[in-house]
N, C-alpha and C positions, 0 to 999 in steps of 0.2 A: 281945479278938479271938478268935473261934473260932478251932481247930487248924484248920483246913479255909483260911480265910482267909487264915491266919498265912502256910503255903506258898505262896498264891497269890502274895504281894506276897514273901514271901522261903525259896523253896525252897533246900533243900542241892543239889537235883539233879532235873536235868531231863531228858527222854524227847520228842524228837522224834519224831513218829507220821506219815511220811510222807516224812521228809526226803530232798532229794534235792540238786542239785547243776544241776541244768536250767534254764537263764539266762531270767529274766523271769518265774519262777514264785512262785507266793508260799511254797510249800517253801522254796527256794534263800534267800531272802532273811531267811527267819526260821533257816533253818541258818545262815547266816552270820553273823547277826546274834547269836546264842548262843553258836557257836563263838569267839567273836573279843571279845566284851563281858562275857560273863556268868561270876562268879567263883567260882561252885559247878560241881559235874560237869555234863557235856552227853553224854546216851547220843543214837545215832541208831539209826532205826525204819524199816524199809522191806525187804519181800523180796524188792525188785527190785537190790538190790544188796550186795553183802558189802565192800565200803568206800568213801566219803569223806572227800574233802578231806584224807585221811590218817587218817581215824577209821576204827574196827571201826561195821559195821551189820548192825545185829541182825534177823531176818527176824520177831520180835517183841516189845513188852514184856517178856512173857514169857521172854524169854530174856536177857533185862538182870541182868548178875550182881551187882548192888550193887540198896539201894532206890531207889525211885522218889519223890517226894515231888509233883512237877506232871507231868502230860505235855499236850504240844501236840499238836491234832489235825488235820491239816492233808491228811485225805483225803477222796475222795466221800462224798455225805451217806448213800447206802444200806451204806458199810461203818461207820458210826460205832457201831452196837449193838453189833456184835461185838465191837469193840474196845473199848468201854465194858467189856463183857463181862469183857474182858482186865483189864482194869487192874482191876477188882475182885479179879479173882485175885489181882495182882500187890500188893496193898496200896498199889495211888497213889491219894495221898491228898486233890488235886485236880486236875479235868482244864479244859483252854483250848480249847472246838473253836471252829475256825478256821471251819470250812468252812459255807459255806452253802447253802440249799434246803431249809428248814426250813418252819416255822410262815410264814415269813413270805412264801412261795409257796402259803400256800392249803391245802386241805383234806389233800391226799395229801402233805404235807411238815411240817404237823399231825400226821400219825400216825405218820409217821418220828421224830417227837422225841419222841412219847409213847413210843415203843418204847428210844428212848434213857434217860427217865429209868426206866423200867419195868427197866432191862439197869444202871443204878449201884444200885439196892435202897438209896438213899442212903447209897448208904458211899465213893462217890467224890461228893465236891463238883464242880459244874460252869458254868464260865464260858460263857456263850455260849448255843445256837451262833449262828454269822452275828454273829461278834463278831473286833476285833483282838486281844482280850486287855489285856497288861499290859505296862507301860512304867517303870520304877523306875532312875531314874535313879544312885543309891545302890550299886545292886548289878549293873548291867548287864541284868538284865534285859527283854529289848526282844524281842516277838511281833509286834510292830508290822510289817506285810509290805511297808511301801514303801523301796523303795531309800534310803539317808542324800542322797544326792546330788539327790532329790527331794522329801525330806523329812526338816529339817532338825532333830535331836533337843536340844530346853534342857538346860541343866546343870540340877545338882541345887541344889532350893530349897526354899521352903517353900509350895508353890501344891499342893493336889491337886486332881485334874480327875477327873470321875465322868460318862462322856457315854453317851448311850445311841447316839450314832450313831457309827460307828468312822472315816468319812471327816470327819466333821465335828472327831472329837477330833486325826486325823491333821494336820489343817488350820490347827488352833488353835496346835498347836504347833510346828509349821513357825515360824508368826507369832512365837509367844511367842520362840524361838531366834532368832529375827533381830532381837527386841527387846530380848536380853536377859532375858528373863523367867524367874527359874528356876520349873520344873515340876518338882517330882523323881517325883512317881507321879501314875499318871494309867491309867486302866482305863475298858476300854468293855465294856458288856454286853452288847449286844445282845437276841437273844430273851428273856434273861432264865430258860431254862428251870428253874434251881434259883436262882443267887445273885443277887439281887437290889439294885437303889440302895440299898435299905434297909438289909440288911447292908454294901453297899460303905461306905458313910456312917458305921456303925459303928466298923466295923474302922480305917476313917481317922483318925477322932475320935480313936480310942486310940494314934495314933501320934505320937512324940515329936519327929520329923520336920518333922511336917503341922502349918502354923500357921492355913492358911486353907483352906475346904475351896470349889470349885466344879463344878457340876452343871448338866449340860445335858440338862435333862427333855424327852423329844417328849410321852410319855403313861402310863399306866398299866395294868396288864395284868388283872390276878386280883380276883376282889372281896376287900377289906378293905386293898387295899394305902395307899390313900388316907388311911385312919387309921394305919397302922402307920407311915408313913411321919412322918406329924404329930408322931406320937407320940416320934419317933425325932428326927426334926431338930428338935424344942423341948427336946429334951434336950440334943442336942450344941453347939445355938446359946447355952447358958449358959457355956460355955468356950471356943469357937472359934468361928470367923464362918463360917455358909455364904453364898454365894455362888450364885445360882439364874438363869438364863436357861430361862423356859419356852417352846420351840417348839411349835408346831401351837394355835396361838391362833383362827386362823379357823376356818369349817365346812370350804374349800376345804382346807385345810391338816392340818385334821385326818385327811382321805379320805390324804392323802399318806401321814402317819403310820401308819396304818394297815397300808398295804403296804409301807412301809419294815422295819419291826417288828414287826408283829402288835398293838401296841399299840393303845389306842385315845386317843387325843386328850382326849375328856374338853372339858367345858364350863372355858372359861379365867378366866371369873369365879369359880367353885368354886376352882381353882386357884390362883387370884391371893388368895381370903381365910385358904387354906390357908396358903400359905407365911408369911403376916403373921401369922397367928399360933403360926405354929412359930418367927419371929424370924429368916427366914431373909432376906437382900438378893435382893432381886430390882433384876436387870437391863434392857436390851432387845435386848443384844446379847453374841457371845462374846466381842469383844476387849475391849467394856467391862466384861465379869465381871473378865477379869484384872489389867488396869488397874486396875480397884477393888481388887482380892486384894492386890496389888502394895503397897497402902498401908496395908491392917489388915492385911497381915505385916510392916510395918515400923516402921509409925505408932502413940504411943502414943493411945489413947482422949479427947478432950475432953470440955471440963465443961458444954460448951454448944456454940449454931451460929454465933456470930459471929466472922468472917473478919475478918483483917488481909490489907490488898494494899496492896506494894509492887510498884508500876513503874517501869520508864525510859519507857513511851511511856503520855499521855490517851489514846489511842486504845483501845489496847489495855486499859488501866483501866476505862475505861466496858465495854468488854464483857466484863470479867473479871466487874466489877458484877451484867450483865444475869445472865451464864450462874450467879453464883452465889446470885443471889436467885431463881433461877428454878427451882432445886432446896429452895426453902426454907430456904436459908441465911443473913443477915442481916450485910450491913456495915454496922457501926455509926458513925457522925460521933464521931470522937473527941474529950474532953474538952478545954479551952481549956488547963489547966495543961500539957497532956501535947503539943499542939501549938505551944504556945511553948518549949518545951523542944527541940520537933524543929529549930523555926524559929530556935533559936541558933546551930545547926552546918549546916544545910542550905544553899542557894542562896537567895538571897531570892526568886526564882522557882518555887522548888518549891512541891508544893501539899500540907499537911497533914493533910487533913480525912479521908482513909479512901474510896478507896484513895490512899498516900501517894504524890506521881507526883514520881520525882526529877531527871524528863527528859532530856534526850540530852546533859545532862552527868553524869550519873549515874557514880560510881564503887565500886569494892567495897568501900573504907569508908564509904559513907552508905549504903549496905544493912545493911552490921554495926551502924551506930549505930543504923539505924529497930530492926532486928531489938531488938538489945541493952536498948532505951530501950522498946520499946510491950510485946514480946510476954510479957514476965512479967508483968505491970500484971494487973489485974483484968476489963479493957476488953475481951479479945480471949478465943478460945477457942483459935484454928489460924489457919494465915497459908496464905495463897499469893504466891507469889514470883513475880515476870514477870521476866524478865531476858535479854535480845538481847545477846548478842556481839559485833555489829560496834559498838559505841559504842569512841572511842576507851579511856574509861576504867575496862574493864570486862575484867575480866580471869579464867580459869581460878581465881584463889584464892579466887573470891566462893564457890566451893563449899565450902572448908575453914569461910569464915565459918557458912555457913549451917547445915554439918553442926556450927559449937560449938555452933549456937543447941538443940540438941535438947536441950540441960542443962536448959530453962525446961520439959520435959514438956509439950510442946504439938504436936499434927502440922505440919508443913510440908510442904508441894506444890510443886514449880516445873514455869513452863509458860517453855518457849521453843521458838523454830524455828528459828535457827539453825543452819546448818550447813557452817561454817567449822572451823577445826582448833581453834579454842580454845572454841568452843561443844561440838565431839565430845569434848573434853578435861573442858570445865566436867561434861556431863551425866554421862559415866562416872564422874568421882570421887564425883558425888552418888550417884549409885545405887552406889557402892564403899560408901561411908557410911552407906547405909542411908534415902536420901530419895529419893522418887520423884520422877521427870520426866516430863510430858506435855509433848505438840506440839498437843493441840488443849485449848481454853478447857473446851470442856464437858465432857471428859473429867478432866478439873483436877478441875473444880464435881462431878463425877458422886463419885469419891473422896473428896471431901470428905464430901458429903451421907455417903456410905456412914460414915465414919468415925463421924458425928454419931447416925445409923441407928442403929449397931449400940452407941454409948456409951450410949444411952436403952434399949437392950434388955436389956441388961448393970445397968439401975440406976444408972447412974455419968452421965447428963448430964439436964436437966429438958427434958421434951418440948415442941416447939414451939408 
């Protein structure tokens, strides 16, 4: 990771450029948010006032009597040269502007930000502008300007998020927090004026943190990014999984892109043979990027695409079935030896053939035994697990079983909907353990496919 970088996701010390105390402002919200979270120094910045919140403020950078390593720029677009200016002086060694009216207002806000990189002589790195910045959950760190009580921040995990939109990144993780999802870093660019996906993608790669990387592309900016880019995420897709949702796929949409970012959208067929062969997962949506993330940050790689499914309801079997053959995955009819064996200890009613249905008498030891009995076998690759709560013989421990079963080195999925106390009971322990849970089928099958995806990109499973 370049020194320029390095600060961005974990500065000693930060410089508020603008900060104020003015309720509903986006100052106010990122001074609070630093003051109160972040566990390196917080200078503040403004000549409109000589203290907050109990801090000393400084009427400039330049007058910050310790180094600077990031500052936040959170003023109008026609003071940001100057201040750029400044911090060259001052040795900051990357800067986060907030604020926007940039490039992506068109010609006269175009030359506002040429004036800005013209005024770092690149010797200040720069995020943005018309960007939120940087969210790192590890070290407090949070630019992020929507109030907590609006938008709700994940714990720290192993997901990074690389968006180019900053409501769209602010959005996703609201969700991710209320699903539980850890996000520990997560950075939006925006214009793009200096640091770029390309290097963001980088510098994540190399972090020891980060186990899966996701990005949400609108378009691309500059010529050559397009190869640089390739060039970059088929590197990093030999060690970690990315994760890609490309927006602005239509013409209509592209025009969007455009005035959102200054980017340009770009033909999404280009796009689409790009990322395949950079090895990267694509998506078609953000919650199913994370959801996917969710399971190559915790799932070990299979050797192949054939699914083991275990139910308590036919119903829901068969469309476990549809949604996982419809990603290209494969339920196999299991072997005669292997379903007489089931059909020793099971119901004389249950059905063995794949998906194994142990119906609404189902209890959490004839899951451990299908588990126990199929999934190490030769037969299978990864299992998905159905399993509804309200049955009487079904209990919160089915999760303990299921998290032994990870000894066989195989992924495992569970899909339920439930939402009873002992089904919020069963799902937390699973994902305590280290297994993911879905509420919808297809997002089950989507994790799966990804898992199988990325073991064939890796060399480690035989392609479909």
């Amino acid at each position: 990771m370049s020194e320029g970088l390095n600060y961005l996701f974990n500065p000693r010390s930060i410089a508020i450029i603008g900060a104020t105390a003015r309720e509903g402002s986006v100052g106010s919200v990122i001074t609070r948010n630093l003051l109160t979270k972040f566990r390196g120094r917080v200078y503040l910045v403004n000549p409109s006032y000589t203290e907050l919140m109990g801090h000393r403020v400084y009427r400039s950078v330049l007058e910050v009597p310790g180094e600077v390593d990031l500052a936040v720029i959170v003023t109008p677009a026609p003071t940001v040269p100057k201040i750029i200016n400044e911090c060259v002086a001052k040795g900051v060694k990357v800067a986060i502007i907030i604020s926007g009216g940039f490039s992506e207002v068109g010609e006269d806000g175009a030359k506002l930000e040429g004036e800005v990189r013209n005024a770092s002589q690149g010797r200040v790195r720069i995020l943005g502008p018309n960007c939120i910045g940087v969210y790192n959950a590890f070290n407090g760190l949070d630019t992020f300007f929507i109030p907590q009580g609006r938008m709700e921040r994940p714990g720290a995990g192993p997901i990074a998020l690389i968006s180019q939109s900053g409501a769209v990144a602010a959005a996703i993780l609201d969700w991710a927090a209320r699903r539980n999802i850890g996000v520990g870093l997560a950075v939006n660019y925006g214009n793009k004026l200096d640091i770029s996906e390309v290097e963001l993608l980088e510098a994540l790669a190399g972090n020891d943190d980060v186990k899966v990387i996701v990005m949400y592309i609108e378009g691309l900016k500059y010529p050559g990014e397009g190869r640089r880019l390739l060039e970059v995420m088929r590197r990093v897709t030999k060690t970690k999984p990315v994760v890609v949702y490309k927006a602005g796929r239509s013409k209509s949409s592209g025009r969007a892109v455009k005035s959102h970012t200054a980017a340009l959208a770009g033909n999404y067929e280009i796009y689409r043979a790009m990322l395949r062969q950079a090895g990267a997962i694509e998506v078609n949506n953000l919650m199913d990027a994370l959801e996917v993330a969710k399971a190559l940050a915790t799932q070990p790689l299979p050797r192949g695409n054939r699914v083991l499914i275990i139910t308590d309801s036919g119903g829901a079997g068969v469309q476990a079935v549809d949604n996982v053959e419809s990603v290209g995955l494969v339920v196999p009819e299991l072997p005669q030896e292997i379903r007489d064996t089931l059909s020793k200890s099971l119901p004389p009613f249950a059905s063995t053939a794949n998906p194994i249905d142990l119906t609404g008498s189902a209890t959490d030891a004839m899951y451990k035994f299908v588990l126990d009995t199929v999934l190490p076998t030769s037969y299978v690759d990864m299992a998905l697990v159905l399993a509804q709560m309200q049955l009487p013989g079904m209990t919160p421990k089915l999760a303990d079983y299921i998290i032994e079963a990870r000894r066989f080195d195989k992924p495992i999925v569970v899909f339920g909907i439930s939402a009873n106390e002992d089904a919020r009971a069963f799902k937390a322990r699973l994902e305590e353990g280290g297994v993911p849970t879905y509420d919808r089928l297809e997002t089950a099958a989507n994790a799966l496919r990804a898992l199988y995806e990325y073991a064939v990109i890796r060399g480690l499973a035989r392609p479909r």
